[in-house]
N, C-alpha and C positions, 0 to 999 in steps of 0.2 A: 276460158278465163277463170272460173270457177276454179277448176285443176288447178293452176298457176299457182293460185293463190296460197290454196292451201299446198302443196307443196312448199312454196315457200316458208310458209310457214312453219312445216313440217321440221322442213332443215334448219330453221332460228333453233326452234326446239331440241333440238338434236346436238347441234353446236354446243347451246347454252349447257344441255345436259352434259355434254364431254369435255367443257370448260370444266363444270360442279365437280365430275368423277376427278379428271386430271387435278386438282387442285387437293380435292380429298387426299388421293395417293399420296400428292409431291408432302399433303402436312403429316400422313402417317408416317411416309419416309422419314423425314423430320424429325418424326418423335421417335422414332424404332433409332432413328440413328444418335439421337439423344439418348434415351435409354440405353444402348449399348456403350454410348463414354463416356456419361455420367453418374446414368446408373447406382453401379455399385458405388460411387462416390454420394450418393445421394442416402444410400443406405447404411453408410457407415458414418454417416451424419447424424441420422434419426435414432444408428443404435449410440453413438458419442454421447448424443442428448439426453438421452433414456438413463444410460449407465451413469453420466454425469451429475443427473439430477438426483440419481438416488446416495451418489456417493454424499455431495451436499448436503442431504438432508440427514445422512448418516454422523456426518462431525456437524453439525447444526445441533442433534440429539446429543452427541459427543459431548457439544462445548456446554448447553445446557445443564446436564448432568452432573459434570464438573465445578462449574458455578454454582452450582443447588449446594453441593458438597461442601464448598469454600463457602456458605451462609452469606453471597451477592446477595443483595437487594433486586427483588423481583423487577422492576423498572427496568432496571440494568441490565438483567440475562436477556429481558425481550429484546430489547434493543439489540444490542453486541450480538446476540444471535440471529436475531433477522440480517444485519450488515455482514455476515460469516456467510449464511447463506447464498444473500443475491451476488458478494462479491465471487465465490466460486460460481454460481450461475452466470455470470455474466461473461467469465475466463469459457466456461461449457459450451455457451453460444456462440461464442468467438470462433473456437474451436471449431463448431461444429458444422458453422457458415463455412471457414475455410477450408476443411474438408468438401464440401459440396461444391468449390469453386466458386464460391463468391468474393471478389475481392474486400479484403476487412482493414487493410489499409486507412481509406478513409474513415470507418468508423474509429478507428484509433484515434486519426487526427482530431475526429470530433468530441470523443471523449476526453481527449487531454487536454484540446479548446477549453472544453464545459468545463471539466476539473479546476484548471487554472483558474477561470473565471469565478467560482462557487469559491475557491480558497482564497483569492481577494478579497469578495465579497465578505466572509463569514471566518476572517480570520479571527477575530479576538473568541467566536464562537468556537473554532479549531483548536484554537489555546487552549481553553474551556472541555474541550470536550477529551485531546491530548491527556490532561491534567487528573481528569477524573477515571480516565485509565488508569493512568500510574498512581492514584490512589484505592481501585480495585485490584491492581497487583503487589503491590506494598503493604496497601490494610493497615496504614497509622491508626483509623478508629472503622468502627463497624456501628450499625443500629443499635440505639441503647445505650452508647459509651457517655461519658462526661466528658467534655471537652471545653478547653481553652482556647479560640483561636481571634489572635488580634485583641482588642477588647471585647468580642461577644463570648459569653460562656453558657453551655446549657447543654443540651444530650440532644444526639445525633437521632434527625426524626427517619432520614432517609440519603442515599448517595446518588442523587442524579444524573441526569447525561452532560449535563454541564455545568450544574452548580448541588452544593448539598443544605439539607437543610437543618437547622438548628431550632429546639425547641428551649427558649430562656426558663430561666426559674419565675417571672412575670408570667409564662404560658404564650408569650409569643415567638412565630416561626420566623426566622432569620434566616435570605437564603444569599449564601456566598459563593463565588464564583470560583469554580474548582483551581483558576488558573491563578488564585489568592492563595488559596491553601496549601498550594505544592509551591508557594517560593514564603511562608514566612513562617513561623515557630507556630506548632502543634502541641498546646497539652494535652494529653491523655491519662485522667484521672482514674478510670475506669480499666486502663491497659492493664495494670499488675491486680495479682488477686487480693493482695493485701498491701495495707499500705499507713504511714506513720504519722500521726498528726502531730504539726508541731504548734506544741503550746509555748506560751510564756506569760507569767505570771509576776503584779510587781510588788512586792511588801514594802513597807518601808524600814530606814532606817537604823530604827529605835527598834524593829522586831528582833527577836532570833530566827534568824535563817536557818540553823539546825531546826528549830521546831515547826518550822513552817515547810519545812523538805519533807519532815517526816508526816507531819500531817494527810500533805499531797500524797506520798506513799500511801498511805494507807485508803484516799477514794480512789485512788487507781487498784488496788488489792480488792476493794468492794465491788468494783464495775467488770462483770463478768463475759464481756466484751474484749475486754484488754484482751490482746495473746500474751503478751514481754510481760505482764506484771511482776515478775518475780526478778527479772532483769531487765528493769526498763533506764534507760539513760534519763537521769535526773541532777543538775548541778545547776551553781549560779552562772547566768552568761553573762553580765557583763552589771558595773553600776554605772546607772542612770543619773540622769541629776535629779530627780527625787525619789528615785525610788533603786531597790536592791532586786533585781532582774533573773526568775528561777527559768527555767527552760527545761521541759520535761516531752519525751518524743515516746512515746502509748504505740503501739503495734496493734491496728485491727483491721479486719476483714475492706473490701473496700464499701459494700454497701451497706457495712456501718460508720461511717466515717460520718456524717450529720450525727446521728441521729447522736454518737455517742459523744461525740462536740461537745451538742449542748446538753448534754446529759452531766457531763463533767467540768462545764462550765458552771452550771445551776449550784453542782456539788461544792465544790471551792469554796464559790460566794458563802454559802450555809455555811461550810466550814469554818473560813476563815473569821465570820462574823463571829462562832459561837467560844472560840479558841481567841479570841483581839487581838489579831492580827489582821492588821492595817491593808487595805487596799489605795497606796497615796493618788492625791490626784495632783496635776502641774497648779507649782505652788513659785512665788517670786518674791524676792524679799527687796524693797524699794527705802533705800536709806535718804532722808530730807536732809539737809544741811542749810538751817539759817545763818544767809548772809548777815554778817556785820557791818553798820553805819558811822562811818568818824565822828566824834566831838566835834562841837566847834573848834577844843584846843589843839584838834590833831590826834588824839587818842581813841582805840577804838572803844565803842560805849559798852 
């Protein structure tokens, strides 16, 4: 009985263990026979990756480099170059799944899902962001510049991903949204290296305007500042109604342009005071006309 038993059990044993061996076999088959047709698809995947990632990070240093050169705004380069990179890693992986035989089909479809959805969502940001490209490829102003844009005015503190900022002459940061800036008029005070202030100044009537032109000659000949002094356009532009209208356009540097403003506005004054000639101010001359009351006899009184 004893015997029996253990025999029997012998043979579960034996069974179970030639189940265990046979099943090991049938999965190294498996894998040897994977290995053999996938294989070398598998390895021209890992080197795709490999080789791909380095290409990436090669024009990633590329496009950085470049932007350093064109004086982007640091903000800027990280961004635009981080989006440079993952967007070729992610063409690399694509790749390199379909090489190995994975169908990438559907991650297409998923991405183009997502895509669409995020660009719904985050359109007027797309605008924005769109906008502040093409003003990193065009460069109407750079860090530092003076600008005009809409009614804010003040120097460009920095160009963001989606909006820029503006520092006013108050000392407040102003931030516009780039997808403003690329549809309405830009000044740029700061673009040329030199630039022309236009004055106009009013004497009155009763002055000589020869003497009073020549005067002006002569603080613009003092202000060593001026570039034009020796050729500067100077004549009357127009009369006023109280006043005789000079207009004189100075040629200076552009980051003299304040300073020498009021430097030759200050000058004038002095001048004009010490030479009497009149600075008018709006003047109205109001004629009264008393009515007249009839007589009793009909005549007026």
């Amino acid at each position: 009985m004893i015997t029996t038993v253990a025999a029997d059990a012998a043979n579960t044993v034996k069974q179970d263990v030639t189940e265990h061996v046979t099943e090991s076999v049938s999965a190294l088959d498996q894998l040897k026979d994977l290995l053999i047709t996938h294989g070398p698809d598998v390895i021209y995947a890992i080197i795709i990756f490999i080789i791909g990632r380095q290409i990436a990070r090669g024009i990633k240093s590329l496009a950085v480099k470049m932007m350093t050169h064109a004086n982007y705004d640091h903000t800027v380069i990280t961004f635009i170059s981080q989006i440079i990179y993952y967007g070729i890693m992610a063409l690399v992986a694509l790749s390199a799944l379909n090489k190995a035989g994975v169908p990438t089909n559907s991650f297409l479809a998923a991405f183009g899902a997502f895509g669409l959805a995020v660009g719904l969502a985050l359109q007027s940001n797309l605008s924005n962001f769109a906008s502040g490209l093409l003003i990193l490829v065009f460069k109407p102003f750079k860090a530092g510049d003076w600008v005009s844009i809409g009614n804010v005015e003040g120097s460009i503190k920095g160009i963001q991903v989606l909006n820029t900022a503006v520092i006013t002459k108050d000392n407040k940061t102003v931030f516009i949204p780039n997808s403003i800036i690329t549809s309405t008029q830009v000044t740029n005070s700061s673009y040329q290296d030199e630039r022309l202030i236009p004055f106009v100044f009013d004497i009155s009537y009763t002055n000589d305007h020869h003497k009073a032109i020549a005067l002006l000659k002569d603080v613009f000949q003092q202000e060593k500042r001026i570039l034009n002094a020796d050729s500067l356009e100077i004549g009357i532009k127009e009369f006023g109604d109280n006043s005789v209208r000079i207009a004189a356009y100075p040629r200076v540097a552009s980051q003299d342009y304040i300073p020498v403003y009021y430097a030759i506005m200050s000058a004038v004054k002095d001048t004009f005071d010490a030479n009497g000639i009149d600075i008018p101010f709006p003047q109205r001359v109001v004629y009264l006309q008393k009515q007249t009351e009839p007589s009793p006899d009909g005549n007026p009184s």
